[in-house]
N, CA, C and O atoms as a MOPAC input file, in Angstrom:
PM7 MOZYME 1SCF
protein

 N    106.00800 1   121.89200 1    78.54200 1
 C    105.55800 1   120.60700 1    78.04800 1
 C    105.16300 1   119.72000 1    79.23000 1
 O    105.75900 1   119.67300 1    80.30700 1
 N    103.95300 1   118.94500 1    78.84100 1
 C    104.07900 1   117.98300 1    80.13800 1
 C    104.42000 1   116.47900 1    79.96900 1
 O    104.45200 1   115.78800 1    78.95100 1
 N    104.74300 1   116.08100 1    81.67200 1
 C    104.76900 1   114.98700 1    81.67500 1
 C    103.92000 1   113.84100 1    82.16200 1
 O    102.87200 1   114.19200 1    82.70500 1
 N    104.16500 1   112.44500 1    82.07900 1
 C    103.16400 1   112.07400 1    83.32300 1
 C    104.41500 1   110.90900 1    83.75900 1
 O    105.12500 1   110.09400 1    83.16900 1
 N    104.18100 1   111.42000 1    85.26200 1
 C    104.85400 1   110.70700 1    86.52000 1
 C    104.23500 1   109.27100 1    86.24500 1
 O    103.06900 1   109.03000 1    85.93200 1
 N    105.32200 1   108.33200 1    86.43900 1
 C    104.75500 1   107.05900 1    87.20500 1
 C    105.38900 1   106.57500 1    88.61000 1
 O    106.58900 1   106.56200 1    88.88400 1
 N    104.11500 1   106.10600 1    89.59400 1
 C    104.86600 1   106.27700 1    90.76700 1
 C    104.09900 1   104.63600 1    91.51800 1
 O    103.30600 1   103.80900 1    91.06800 1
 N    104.53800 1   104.71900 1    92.29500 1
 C    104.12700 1   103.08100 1    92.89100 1
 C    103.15600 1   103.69200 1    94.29600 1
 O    103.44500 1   104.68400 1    94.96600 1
 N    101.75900 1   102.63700 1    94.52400 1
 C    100.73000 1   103.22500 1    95.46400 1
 C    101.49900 1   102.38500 1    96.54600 1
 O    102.50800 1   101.70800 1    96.35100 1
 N    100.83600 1   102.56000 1    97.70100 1
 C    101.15200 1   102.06200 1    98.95900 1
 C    100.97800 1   100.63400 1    98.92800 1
 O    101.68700 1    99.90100 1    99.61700 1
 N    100.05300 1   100.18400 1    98.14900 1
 C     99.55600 1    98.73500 1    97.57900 1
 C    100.12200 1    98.19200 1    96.60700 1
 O     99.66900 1    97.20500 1    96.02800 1
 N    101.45400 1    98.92800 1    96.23800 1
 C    102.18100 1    97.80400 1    95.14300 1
 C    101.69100 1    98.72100 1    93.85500 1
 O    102.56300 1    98.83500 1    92.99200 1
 N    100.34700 1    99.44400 1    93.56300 1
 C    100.12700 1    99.02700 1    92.39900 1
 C    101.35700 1   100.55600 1    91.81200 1
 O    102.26700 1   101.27000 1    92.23400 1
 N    100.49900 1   100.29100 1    90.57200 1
 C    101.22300 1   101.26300 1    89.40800 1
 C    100.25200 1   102.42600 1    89.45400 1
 O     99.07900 1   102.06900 1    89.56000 1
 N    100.53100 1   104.16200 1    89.38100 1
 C     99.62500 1   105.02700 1    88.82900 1
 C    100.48600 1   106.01000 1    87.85500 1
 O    101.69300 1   106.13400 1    87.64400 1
 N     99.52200 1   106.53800 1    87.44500 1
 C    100.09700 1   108.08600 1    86.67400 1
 C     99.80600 1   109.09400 1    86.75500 1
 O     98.63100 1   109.18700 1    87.11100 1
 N    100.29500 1   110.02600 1    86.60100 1
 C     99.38200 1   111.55800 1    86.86100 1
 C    100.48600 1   111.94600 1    85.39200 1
 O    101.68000 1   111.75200 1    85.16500 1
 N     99.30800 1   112.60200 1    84.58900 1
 C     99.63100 1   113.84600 1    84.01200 1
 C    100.02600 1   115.18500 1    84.39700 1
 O     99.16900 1   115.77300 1    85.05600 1
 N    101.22100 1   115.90200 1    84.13500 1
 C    101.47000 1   116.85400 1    84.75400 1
 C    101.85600 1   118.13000 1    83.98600 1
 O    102.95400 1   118.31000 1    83.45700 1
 N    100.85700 1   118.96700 1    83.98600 1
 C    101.03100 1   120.39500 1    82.98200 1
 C    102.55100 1   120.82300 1    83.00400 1
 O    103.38700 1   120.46300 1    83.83200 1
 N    102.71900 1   121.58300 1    82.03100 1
 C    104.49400 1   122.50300 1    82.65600 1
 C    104.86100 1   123.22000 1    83.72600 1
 O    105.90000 1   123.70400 1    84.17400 1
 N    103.49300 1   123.14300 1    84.07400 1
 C    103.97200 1   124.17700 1    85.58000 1
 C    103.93800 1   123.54100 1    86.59600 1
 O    104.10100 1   123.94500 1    87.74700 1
 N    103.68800 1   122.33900 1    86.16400 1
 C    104.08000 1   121.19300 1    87.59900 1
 C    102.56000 1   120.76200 1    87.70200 1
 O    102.39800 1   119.54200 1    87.70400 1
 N    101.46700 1   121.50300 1    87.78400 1
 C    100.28500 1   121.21200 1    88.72100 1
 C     99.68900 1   119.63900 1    88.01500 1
 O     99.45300 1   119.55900 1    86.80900 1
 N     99.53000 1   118.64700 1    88.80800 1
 C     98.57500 1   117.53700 1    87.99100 1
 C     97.10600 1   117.79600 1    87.36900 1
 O     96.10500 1   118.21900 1    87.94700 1
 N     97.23700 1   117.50400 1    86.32700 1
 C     95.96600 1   117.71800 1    85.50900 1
 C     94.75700 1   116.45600 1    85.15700 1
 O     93.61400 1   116.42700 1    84.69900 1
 N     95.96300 1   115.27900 1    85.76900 1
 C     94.97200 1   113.65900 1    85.34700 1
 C     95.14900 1   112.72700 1    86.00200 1
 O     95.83900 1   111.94900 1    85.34200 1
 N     94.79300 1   112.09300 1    87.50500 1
 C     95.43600 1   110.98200 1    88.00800 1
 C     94.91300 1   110.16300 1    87.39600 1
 O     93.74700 1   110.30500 1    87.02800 1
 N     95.78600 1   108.84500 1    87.05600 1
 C     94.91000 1   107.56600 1    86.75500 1
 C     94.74500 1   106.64400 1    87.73500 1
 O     95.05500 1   106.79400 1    88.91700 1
 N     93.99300 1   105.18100 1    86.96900 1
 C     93.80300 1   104.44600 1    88.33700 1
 C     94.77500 1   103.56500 1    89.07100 1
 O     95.89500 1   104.01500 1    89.31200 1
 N     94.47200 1   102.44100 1    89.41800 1
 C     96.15600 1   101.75800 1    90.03700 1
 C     96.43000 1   100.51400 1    88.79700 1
 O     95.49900 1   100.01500 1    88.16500 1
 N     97.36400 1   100.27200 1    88.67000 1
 C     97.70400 1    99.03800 1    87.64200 1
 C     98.12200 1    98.05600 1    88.40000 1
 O     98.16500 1    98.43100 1    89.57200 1
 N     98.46400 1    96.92400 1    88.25700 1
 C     98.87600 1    96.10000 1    88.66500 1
 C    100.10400 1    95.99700 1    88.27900 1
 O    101.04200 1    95.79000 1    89.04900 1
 N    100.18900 1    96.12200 1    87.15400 1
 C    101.81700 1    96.23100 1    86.34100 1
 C    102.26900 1    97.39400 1    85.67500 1
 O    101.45800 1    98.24100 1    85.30000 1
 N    103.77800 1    97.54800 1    85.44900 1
 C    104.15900 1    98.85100 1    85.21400 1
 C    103.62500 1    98.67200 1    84.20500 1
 O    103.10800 1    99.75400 1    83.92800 1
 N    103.29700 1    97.61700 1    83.05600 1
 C    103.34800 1    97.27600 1    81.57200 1
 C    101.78800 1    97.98800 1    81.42900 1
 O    101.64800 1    98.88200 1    80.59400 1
 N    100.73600 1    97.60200 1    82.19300 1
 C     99.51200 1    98.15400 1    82.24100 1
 C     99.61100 1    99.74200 1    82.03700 1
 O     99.15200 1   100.49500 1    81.17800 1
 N    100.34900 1    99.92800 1    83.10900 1
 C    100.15200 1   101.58100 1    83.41800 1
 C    100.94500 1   102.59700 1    82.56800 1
 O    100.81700 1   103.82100 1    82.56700 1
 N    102.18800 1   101.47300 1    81.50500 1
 C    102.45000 1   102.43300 1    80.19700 1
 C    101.37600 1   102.44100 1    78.84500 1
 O    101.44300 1   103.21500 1    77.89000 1
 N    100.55300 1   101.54600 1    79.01700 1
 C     99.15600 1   100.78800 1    77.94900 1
 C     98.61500 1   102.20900 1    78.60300 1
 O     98.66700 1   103.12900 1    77.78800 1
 N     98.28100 1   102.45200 1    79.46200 1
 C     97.57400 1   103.53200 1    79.96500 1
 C     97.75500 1   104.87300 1    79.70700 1
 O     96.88300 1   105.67200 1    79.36600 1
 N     98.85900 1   105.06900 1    79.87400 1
 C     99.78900 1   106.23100 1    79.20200 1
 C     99.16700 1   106.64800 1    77.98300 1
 O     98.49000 1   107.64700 1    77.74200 1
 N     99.61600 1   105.44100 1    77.07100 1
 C     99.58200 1   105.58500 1    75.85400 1
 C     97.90400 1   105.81700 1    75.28600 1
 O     97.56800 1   106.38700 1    74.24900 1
 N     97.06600 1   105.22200 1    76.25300 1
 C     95.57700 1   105.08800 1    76.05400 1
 C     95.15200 1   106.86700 1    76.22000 1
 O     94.44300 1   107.51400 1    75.45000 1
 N     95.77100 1   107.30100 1    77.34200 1
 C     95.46700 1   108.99900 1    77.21600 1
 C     96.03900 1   110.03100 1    76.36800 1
 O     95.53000 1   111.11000 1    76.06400 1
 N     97.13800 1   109.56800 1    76.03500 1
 C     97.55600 1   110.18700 1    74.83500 1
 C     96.46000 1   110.26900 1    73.56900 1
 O     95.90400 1   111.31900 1    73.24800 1
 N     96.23100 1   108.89400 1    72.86000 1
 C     95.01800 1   108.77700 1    72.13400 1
 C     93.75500 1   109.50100 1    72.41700 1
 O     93.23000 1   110.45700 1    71.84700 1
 N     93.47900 1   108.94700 1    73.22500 1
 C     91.90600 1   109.37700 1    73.64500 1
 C     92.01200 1   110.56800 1    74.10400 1
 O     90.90600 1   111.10800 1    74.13300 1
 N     92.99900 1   111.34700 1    74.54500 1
 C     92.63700 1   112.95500 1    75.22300 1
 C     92.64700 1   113.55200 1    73.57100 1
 O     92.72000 1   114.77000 1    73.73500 1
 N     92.61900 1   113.35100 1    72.41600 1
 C     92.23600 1   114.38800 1    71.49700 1
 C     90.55600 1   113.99200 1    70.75300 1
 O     90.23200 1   114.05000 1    69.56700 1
 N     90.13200 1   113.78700 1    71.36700 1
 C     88.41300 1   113.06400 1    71.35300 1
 C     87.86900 1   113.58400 1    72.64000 1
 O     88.01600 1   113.27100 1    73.82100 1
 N     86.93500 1   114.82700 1    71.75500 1
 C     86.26500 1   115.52800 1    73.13000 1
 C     85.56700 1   114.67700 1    73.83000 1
 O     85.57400 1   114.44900 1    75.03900 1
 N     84.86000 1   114.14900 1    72.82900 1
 C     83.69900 1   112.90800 1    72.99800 1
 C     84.03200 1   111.82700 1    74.88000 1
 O     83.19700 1   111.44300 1    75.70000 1
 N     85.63800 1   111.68300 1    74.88500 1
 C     86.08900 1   111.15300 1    75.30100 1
 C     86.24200 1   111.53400 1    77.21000 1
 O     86.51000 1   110.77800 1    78.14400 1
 N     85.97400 1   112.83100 1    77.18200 1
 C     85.73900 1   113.42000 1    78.51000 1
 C     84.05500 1   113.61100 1    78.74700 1
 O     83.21300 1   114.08100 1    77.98200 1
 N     83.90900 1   113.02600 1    80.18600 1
 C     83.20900 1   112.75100 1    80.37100 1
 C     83.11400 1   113.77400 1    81.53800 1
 O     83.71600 1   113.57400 1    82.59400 1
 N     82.32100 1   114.91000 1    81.31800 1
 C     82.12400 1   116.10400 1    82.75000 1
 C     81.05800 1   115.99400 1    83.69400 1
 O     79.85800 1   116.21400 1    83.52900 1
 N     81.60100 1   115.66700 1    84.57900 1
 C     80.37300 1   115.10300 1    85.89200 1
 C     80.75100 1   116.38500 1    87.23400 1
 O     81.72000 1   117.12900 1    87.38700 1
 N     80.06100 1   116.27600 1    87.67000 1
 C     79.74700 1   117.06400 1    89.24600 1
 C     79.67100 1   116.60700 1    90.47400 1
 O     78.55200 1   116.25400 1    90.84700 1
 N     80.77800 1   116.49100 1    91.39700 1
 C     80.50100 1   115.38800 1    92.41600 1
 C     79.68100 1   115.97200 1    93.35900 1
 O     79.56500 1   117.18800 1    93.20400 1
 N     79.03000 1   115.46400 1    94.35400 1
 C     78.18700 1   115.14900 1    95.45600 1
 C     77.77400 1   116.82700 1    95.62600 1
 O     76.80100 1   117.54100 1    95.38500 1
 N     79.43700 1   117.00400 1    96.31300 1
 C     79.32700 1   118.42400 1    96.87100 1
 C     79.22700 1   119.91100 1    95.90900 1
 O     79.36000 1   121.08300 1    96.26200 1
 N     78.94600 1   119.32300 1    94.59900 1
 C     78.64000 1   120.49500 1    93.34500 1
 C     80.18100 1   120.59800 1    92.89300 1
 O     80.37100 1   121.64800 1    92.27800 1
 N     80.80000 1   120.17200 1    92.96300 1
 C     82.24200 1   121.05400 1    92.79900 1
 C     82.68700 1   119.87600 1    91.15600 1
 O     82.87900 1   118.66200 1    91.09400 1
 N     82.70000 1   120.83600 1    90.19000 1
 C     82.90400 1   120.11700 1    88.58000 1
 C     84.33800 1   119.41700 1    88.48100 1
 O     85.36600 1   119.88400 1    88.97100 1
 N     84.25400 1   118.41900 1    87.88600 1
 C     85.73600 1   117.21500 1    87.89800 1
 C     85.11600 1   116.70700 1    86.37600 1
 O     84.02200 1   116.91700 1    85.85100 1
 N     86.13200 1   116.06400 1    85.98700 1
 C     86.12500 1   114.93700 1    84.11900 1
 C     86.46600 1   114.08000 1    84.65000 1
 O     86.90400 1   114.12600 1    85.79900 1
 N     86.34800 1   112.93900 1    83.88400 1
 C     86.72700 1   111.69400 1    83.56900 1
 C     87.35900 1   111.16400 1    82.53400 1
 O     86.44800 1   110.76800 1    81.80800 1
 N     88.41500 1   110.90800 1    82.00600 1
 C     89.09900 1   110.64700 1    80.72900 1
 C     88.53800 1   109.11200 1    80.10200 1
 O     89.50600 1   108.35300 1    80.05000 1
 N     87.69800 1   108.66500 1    79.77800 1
 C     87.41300 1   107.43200 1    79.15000 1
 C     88.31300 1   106.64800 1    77.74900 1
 O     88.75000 1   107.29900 1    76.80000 1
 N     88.42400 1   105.42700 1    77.86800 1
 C     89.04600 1   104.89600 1    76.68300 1
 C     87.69400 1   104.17100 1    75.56400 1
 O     86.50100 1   104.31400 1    75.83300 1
 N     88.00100 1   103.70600 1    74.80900 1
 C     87.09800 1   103.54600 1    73.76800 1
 C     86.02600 1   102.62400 1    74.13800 1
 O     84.97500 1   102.65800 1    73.49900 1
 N     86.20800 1   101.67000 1    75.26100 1
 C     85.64600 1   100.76000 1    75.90000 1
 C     84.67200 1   101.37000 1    76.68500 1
 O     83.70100 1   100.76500 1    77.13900 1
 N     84.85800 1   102.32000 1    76.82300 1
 C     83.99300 1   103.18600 1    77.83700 1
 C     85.04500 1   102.97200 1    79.48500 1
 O     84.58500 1   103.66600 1    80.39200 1
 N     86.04500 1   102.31100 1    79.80300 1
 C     86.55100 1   102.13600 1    81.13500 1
 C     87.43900 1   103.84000 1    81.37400 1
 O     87.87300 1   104.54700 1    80.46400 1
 N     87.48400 1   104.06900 1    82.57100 1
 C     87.97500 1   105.40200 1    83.04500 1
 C     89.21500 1   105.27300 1    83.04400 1
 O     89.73800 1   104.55900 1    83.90000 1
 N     89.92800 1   105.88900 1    82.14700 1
 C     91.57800 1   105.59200 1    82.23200 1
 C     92.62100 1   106.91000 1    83.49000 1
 O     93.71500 1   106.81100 1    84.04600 1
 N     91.47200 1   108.09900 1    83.46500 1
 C     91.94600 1   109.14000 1    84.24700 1
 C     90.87900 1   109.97500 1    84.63200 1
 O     89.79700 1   110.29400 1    84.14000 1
 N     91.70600 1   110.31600 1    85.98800 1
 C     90.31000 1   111.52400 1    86.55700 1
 C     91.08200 1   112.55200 1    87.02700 1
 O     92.14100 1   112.30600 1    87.60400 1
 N     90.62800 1   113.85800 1    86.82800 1
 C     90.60500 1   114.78100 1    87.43000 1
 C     90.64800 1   115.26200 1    89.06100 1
 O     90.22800 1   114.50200 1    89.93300 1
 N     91.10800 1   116.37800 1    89.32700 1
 C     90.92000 1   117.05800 1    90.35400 1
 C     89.76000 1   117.98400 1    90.83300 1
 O     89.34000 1   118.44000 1    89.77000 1
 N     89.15700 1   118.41100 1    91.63500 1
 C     87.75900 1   119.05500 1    91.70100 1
 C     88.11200 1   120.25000 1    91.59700 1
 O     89.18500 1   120.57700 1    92.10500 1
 N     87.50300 1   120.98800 1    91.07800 1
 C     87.08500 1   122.13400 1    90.70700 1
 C     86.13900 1   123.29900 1    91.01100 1
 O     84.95600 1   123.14100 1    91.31400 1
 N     86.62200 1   124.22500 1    90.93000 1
 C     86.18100 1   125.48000 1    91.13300 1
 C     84.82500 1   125.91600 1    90.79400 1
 O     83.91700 1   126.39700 1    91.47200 1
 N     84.94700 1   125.60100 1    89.50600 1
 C     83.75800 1   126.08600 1    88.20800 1
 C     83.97800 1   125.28600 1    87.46600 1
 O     85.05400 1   124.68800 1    87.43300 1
 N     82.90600 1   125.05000 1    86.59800 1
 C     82.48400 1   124.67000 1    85.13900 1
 C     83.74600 1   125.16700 1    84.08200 1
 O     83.94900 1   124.41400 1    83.13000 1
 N     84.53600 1   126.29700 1    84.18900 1
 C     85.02400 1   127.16000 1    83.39200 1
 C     86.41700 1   126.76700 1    83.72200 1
 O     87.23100 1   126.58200 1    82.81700 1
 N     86.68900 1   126.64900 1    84.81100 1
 C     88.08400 1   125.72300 1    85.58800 1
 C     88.63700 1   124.34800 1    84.72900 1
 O     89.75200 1   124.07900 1    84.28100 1
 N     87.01900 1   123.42300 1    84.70300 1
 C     87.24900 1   122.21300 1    84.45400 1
 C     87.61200 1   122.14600 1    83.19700 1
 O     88.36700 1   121.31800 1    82.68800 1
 N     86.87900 1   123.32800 1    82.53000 1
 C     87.10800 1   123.41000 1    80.92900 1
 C     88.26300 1   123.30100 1    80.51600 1
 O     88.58600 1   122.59100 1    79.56300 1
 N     89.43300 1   124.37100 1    81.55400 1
 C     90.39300 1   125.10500 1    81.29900 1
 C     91.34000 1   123.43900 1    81.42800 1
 O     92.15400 1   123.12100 1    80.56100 1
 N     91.10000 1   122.74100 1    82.38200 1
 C     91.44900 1   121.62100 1    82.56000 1
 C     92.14400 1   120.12000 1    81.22300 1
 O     93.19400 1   119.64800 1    80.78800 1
 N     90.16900 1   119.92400 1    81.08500 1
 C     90.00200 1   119.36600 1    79.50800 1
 C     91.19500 1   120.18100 1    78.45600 1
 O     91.93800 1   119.47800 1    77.77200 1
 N     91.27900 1   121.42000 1    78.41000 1
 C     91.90300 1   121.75200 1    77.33200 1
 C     93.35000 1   121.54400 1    77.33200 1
 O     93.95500 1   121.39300 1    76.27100 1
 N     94.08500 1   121.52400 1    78.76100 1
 C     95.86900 1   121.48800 1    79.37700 1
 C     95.58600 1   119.96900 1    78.88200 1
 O     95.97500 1   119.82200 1    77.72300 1
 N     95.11300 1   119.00000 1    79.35000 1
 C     95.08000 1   117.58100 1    79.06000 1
 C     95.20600 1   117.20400 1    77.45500 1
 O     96.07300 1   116.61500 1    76.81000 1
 N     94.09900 1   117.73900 1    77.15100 1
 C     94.42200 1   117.71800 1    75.41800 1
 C     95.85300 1   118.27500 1    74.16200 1
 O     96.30900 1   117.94900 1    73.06700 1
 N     96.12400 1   119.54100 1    75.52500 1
 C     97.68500 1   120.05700 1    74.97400 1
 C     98.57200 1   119.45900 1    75.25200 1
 O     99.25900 1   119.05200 1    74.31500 1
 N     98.93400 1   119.16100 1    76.46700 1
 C     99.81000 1   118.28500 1    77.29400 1
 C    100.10000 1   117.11000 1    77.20900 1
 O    101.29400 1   116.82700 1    77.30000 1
 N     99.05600 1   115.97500 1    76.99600 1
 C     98.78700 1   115.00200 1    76.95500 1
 C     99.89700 1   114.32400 1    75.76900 1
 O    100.86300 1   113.60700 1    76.03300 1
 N     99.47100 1   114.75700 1    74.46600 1
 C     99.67000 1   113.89700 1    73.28800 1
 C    101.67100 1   113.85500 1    72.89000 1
 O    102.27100 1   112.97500 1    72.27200 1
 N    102.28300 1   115.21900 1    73.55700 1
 C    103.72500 1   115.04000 1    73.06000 1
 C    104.53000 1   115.02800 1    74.39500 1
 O    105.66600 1   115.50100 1    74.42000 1
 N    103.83600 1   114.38700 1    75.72300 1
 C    104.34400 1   114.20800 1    77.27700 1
 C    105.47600 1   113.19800 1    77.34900 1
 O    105.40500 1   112.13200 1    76.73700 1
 N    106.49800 1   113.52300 1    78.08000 1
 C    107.68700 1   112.74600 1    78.33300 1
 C    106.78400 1   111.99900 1    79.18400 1
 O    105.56900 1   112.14900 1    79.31000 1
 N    107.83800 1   110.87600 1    79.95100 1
 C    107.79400 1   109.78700 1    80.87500 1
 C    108.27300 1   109.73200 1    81.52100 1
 O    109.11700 1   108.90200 1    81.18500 1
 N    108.61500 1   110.24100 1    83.08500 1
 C    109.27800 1   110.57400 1    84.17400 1
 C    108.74200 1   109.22300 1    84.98400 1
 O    107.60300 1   109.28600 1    85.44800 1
 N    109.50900 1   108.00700 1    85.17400 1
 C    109.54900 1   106.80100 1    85.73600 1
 C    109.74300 1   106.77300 1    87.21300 1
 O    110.84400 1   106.26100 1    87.41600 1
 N    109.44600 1   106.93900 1    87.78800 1
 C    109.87500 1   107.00600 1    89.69400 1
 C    109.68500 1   106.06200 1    90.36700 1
 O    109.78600 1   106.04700 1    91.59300 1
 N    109.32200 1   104.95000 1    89.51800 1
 C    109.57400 1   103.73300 1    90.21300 1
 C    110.35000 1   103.10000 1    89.51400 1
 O    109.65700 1   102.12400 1    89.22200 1
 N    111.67500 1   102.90400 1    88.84700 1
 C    112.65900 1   102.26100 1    88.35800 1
 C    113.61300 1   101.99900 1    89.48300 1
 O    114.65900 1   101.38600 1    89.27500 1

């Protein structure tokens, strides 16, 4: 089952990463300002990761395939790690969509 970490940036703020069962991160998000934001956030990928519609598959610079998790607003609630292949990222989208919706809450900044 996964979870998603919350952990504090060097800047104070708040992030999250989704994290498959086997440990590997599958979704960093962005920084919050408040922990209160970055559980709104949580909860925003839970929702939105079962809406394919909702991943957004882009290719950065150097060719290498990454997603974007969008909320209904269109704002980026989570991104990915780069990738291998097209077929990687897929494999990706799909752990996020499994993982995502019944994920504990492992707090590491309490």
């Amino acid at each position: 089952m996964g979870k998603f970490v919350i952990t504090k940036r060097t800047n104070g703020e708040f992030q999250f990463n989704l994290k498959a069962g086997n440990g590997q991160t599958i979704l960093t998000s962005e920084g919050y300002t408040t922990k209160a934001a970055c559980l709104n956030g949580i909860e925003s990928v839970k929702t939105n990761s079962q809406d394919d519609n909702r991943f957004d598959r882009k290719e950065s610079s150097n060719g290498k395939p990454y997603f974007n998790l969008k909320a209904t607003n269109g704002q980026i609630i989570g991104s990915s790690e780069m990738y291998e292949s097209t077929s990687a990222r897929d494999n990706g989208i799909a752990s996020v969509k499994t993982n995502a919706p019944d994920a504990t809450t492992d707090d590491q900044t309490a």
